[in-house]
C-alpha positions as CSV (number, residue, x, y, z in Angstrom):
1,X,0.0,0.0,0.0
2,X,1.5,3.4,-0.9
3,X,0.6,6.2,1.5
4,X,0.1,9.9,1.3
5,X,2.3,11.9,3.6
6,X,0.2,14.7,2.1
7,X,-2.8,13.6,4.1
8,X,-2.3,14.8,8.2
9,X,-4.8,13.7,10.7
10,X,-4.1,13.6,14.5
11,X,-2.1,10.1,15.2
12,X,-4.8,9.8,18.6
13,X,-8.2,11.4,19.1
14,X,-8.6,13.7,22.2
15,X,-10.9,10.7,23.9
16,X,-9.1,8.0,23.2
17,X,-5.7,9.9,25.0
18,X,-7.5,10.5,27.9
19,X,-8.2,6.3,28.6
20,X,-4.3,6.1,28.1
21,X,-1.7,5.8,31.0
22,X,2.1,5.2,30.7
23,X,3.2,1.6,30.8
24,X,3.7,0.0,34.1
25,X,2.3,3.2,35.8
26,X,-1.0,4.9,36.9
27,X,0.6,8.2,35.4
28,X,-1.4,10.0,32.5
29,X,0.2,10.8,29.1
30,X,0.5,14.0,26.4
31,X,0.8,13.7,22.6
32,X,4.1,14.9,21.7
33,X,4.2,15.8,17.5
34,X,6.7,12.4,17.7
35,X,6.2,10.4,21.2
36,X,3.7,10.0,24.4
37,X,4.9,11.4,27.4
38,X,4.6,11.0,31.0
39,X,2.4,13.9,32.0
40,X,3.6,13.5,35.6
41,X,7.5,13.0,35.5
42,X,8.1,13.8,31.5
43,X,8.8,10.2,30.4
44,X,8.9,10.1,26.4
45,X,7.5,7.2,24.8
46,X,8.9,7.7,21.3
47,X,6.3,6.5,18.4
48,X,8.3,3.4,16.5
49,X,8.5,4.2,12.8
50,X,5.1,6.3,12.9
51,X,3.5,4.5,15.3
52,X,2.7,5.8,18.7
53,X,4.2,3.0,21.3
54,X,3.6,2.2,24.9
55,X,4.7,-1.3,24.8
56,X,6.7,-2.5,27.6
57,X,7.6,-6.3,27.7
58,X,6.7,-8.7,30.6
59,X,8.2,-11.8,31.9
60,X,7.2,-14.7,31.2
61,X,9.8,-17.0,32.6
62,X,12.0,-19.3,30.4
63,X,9.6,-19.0,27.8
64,X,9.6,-17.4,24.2
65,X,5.9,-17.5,22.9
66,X,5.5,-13.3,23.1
67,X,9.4,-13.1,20.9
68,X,8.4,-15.7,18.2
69,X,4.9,-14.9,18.0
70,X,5.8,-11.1,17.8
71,X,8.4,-11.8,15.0
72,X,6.1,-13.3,13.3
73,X,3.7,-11.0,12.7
74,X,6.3,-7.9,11.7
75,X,7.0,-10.5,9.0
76,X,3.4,-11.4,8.5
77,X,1.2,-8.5,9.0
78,X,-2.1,-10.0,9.6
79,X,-4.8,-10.2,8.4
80,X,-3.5,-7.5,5.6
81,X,-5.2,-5.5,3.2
82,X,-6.4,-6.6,-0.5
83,X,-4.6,-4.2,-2.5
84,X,-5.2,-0.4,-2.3
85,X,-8.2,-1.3,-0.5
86,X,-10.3,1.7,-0.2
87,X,-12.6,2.6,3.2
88,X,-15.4,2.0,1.4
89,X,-14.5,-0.8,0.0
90,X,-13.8,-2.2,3.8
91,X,-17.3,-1.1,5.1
92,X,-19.3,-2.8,2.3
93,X,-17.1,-6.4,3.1
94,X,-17.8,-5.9,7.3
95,X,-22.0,-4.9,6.5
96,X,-21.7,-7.5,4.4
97,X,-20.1,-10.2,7.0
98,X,-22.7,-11.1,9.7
99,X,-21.0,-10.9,12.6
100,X,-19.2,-7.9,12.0
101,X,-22.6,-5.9,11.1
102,X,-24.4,-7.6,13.5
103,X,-21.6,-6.2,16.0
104,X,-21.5,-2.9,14.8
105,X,-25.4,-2.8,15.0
106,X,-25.5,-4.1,18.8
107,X,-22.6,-1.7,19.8
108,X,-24.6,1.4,18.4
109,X,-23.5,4.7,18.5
110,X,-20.9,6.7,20.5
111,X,-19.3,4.2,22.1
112,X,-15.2,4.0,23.0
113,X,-14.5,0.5,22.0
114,X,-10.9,-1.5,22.4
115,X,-9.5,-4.2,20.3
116,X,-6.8,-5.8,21.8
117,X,-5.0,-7.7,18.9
118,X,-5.8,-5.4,16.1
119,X,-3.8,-6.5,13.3
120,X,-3.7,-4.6,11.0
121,X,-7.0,-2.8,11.9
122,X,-9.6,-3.5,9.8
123,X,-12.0,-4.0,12.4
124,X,-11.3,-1.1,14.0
125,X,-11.7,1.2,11.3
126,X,-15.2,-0.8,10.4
127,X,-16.4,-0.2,14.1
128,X,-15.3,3.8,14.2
129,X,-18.3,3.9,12.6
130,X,-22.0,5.1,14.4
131,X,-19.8,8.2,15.7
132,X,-17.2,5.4,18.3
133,X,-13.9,6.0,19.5
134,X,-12.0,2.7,18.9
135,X,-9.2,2.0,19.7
136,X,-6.8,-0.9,18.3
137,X,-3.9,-2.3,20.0
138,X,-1.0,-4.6,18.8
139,X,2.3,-5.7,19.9
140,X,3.0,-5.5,16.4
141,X,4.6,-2.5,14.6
142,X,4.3,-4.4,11.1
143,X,0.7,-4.6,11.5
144,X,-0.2,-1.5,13.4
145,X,2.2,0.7,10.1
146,X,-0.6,-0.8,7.7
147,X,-3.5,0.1,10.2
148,X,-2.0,3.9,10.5
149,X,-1.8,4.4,6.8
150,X,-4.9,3.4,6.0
151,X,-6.1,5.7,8.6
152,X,-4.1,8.6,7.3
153,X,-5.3,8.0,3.5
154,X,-8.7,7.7,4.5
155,X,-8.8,10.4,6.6
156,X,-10.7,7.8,9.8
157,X,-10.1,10.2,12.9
158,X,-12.1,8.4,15.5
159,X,-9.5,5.0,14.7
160,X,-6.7,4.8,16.7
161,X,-3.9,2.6,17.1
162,X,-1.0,2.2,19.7
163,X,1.7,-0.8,20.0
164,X,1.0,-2.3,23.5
165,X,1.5,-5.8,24.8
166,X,-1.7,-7.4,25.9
167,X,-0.1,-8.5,29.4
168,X,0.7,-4.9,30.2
169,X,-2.2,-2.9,28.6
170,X,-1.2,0.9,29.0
171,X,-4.9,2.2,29.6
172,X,-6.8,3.1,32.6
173,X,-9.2,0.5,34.5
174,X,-12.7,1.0,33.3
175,X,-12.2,3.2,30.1
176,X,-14.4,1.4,27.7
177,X,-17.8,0.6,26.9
178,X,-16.6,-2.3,24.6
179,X,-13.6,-4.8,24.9
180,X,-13.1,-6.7,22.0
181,X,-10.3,-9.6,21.7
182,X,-10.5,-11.7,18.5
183,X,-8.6,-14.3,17.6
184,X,-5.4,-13.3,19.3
185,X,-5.6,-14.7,23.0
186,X,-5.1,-18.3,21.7
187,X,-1.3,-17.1,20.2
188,X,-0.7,-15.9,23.9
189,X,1.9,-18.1,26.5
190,X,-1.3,-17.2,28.5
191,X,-4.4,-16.6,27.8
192,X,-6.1,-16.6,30.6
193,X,-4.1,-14.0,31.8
194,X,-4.2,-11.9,29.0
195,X,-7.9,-12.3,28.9
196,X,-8.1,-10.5,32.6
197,X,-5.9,-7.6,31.6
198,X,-8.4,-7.3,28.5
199,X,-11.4,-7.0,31.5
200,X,-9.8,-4.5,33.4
201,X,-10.1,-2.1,30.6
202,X,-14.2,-2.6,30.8
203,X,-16.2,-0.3,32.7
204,X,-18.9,-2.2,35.0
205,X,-21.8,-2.8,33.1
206,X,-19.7,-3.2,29.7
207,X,-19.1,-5.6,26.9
208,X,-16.5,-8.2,26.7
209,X,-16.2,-10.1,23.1
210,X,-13.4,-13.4,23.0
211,X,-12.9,-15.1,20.0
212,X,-10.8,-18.4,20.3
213,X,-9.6,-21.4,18.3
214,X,-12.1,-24.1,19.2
215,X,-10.9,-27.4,20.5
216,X,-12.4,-29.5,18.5
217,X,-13.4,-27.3,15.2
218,X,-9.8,-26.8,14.9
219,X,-8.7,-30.3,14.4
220,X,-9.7,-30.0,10.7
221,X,-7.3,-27.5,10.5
222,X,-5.0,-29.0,11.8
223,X,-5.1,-32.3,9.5
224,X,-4.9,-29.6,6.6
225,X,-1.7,-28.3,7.9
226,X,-0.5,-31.9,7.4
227,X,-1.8,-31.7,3.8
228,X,-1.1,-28.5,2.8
229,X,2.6,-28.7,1.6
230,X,1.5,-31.7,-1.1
231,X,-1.6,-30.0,-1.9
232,X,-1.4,-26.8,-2.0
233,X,-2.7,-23.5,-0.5
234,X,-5.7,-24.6,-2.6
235,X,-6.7,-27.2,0.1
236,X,-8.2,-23.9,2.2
237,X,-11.7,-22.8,2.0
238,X,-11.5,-19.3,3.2
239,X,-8.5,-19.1,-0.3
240,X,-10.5,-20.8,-2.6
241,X,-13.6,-18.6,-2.1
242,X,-13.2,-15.7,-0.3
243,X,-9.2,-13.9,-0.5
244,X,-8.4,-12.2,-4.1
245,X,-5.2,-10.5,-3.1
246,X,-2.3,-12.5,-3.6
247,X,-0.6,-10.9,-0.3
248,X,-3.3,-11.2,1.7
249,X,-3.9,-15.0,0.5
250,X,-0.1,-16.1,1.5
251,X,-1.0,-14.0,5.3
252,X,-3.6,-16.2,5.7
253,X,-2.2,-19.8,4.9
254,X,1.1,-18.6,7.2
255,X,-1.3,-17.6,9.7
256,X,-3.7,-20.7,9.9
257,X,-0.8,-23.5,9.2
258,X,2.5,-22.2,10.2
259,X,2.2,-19.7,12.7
260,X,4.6,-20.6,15.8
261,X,2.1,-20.5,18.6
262,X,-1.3,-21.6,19.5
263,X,-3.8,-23.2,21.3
264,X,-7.1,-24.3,21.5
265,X,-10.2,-23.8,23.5
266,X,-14.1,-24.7,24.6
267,X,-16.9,-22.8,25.4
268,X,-17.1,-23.8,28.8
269,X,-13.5,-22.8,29.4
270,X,-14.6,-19.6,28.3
271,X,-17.6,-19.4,30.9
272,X,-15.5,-20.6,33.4
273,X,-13.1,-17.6,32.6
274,X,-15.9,-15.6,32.9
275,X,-17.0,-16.4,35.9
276,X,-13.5,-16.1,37.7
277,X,-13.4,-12.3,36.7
278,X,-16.9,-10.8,37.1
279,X,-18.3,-11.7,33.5
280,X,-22.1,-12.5,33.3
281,X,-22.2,-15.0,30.1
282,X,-24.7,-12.8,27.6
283,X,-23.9,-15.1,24.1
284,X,-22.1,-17.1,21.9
285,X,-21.5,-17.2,17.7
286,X,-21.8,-19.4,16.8
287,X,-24.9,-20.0,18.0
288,X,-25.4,-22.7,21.0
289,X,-27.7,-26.1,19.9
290,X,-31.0,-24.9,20.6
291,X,-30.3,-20.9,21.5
292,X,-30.7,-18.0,19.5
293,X,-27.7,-16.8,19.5
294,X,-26.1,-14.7,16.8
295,X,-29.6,-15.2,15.4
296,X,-30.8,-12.4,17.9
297,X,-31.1,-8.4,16.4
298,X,-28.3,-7.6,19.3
299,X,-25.6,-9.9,19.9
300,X,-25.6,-8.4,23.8
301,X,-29.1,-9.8,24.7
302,X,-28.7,-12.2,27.3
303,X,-29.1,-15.9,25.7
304,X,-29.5,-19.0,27.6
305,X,-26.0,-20.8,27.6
306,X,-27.7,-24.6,27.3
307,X,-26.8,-27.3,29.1
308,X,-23.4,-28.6,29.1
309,X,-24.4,-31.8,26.7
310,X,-25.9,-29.0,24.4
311,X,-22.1,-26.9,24.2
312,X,-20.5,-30.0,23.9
313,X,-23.0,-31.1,20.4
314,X,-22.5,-27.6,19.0
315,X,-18.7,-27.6,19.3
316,X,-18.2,-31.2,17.8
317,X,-21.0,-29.5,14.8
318,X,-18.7,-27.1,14.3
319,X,-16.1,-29.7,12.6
320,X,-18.6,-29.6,9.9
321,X,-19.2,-25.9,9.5
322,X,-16.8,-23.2,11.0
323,X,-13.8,-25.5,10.5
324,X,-13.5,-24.8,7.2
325,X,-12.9,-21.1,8.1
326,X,-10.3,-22.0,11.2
327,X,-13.0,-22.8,13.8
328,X,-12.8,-19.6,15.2
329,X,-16.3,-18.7,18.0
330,X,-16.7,-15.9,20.0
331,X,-18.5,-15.6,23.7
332,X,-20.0,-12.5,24.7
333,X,-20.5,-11.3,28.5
334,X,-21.1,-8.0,30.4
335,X,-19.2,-7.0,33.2
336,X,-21.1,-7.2,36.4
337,X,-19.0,-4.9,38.7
């Protein structure tokens, strides 16, 4: 994508600097024309090649998963662009997706709205829209530099982007209405873990969206990555049908079969998750045997979970239908207090 320096638009929105705070810290931050800074003691957080950074790493003891996952994406921007894909362009593909519209329709208007594991931000720019404040978050810069140019070319000033590491989120308890984490915790050394900083930045009363790998929708996949060396990138649904780019085509297949880190995970993992941090259980999409579900005019109307035999039929029906497209399912809950 070629970008025009020509085009200036503020690298953060007024609202979405306030819910920032400097990493490791309670302290607020200013907008420097080239860095964040500590308002309190001056601190600069330089932006990294045109991206505005408050990443700080975290330990994770003897292991690697946040290094190799990390240099993966800066090789592998995901999920990429097709081309010089136009804003417009973008919004007719997420009104036309389901779940995305459906989202963006149960969210509603004026809304501040995280996504934690943005990519390269297409989300966020489709959600910006009905007057929110989004903001996306990334640990990586290769990703987030795609997100911020099509921002600048398109002129979106209520998306915002900011390298961070999930495990260290630099923004104040409580900021937004909305958390969103899709498709990201599951490349985490922890998800769990993760999945509790991702709370904290949910005001009582708001929205938490997780979308996993499921544990047994994903074994499909799986067999495929087997395959997928003799046969050919071919062997994919989601390439065969849906990608045109070339680019954006290769992201995907390095993505699904030969990324370096994941794991998988059930709905009642989920709920359990939920439970240990204060989330009441709302939904689920794909829908639960028997439920409404996804089926419902706002994915945050409270849906009755089923029973435990009921989660465990969907999820083994889900070999048949969402593997094809990675077996990826998202729970929704509210955040009781």
């Amino acid at each position: 994508m070629l970008t025009d320096e020509s085009t200036e638009v503020p690298p953060l929105s007024p609202a979405i600097l306030a819910c920032l705070k400097a990493p490791g810290s309670g302290d607020d931050v200013g907008l420097d024309a080239d860095a964040l800074r500590g308002a309190r003691d001056g601190t600069r957080y330089p932006f990294v090649q045109g991206v505005p950074s408050l990443f700080r790493a975290v330990d994770e003891g003897t292991g690697t998963v946040t290094t190799r996952v990390r240099s993966f994406y800066e090789e592998n921007p995901f999920p990429n662009y097709e081309g010089m894909e136009l804003f417009s362009e973008l919004v007719n593909k997420g009104k036309k997706n389901p779940f995305s519209a459906n989202l963006l329709r149960s969210i509603g208007y004026n809304k501040r709205v995280v996504e934690c594991g943005c990519g390269t931000g297409q989300l966020s720019h489709f959600l910006q829209l009905n007057h929110n404040q989004v903001l996306g978050v990334d640990m990586s810069i290769g990703s987030l530099k795609l997100a911020m140019e099509h921002k600048r070319r398109n002129r979106l000033l209520r998306s915002n982007f900011v390298q961070m590491n999930l495990f260290d989120l630099a923004i104040k308890s409580g900021s937004f209405d909305v958390a969103i984490t899709q498709g990201v915790l599951h490349h985490t050394f922890d998800p769990k873990r993760a999945f509790t900083e991702v709370v904290r930045t949910v005001k009582p009363g708001g929205i938490v969206v997780v979308g996993l790998y499921n544990r047994w929708g994903r074994i499909p996949t799986w067999i495929r990555s087997k395959l997928i060396g003799v046969l050919g990138p071919q062997i994919d649904f989601v390439v065969r049908r849906r990608i045109r780019d070339r680019t954006k085509s290769e992201t995907w297949i390095k993505d699904q079969y030969f990324n370096p880190h994941e794991s998988w995970h059930s709905v009642d993992e989920v709920m359990k998750w939920f439970a240990d941090t204060g989330i009441e259980y709302l939904n689920c999409s794909p829908a639960i045997l028997g439920t409404a579900g996804e089926d419902t005019s706002d994915l945050f109307a409270k849906t009755d979970p089923g029973t435990a035999y009921q989660r465990l039929m969907t999820q083994l029906g889900w070999i048949g239908t969402i593997a094809r497209e990675g077996a990826l399912f998202d729970v929704i809950g509210r955040k009781i207090a």
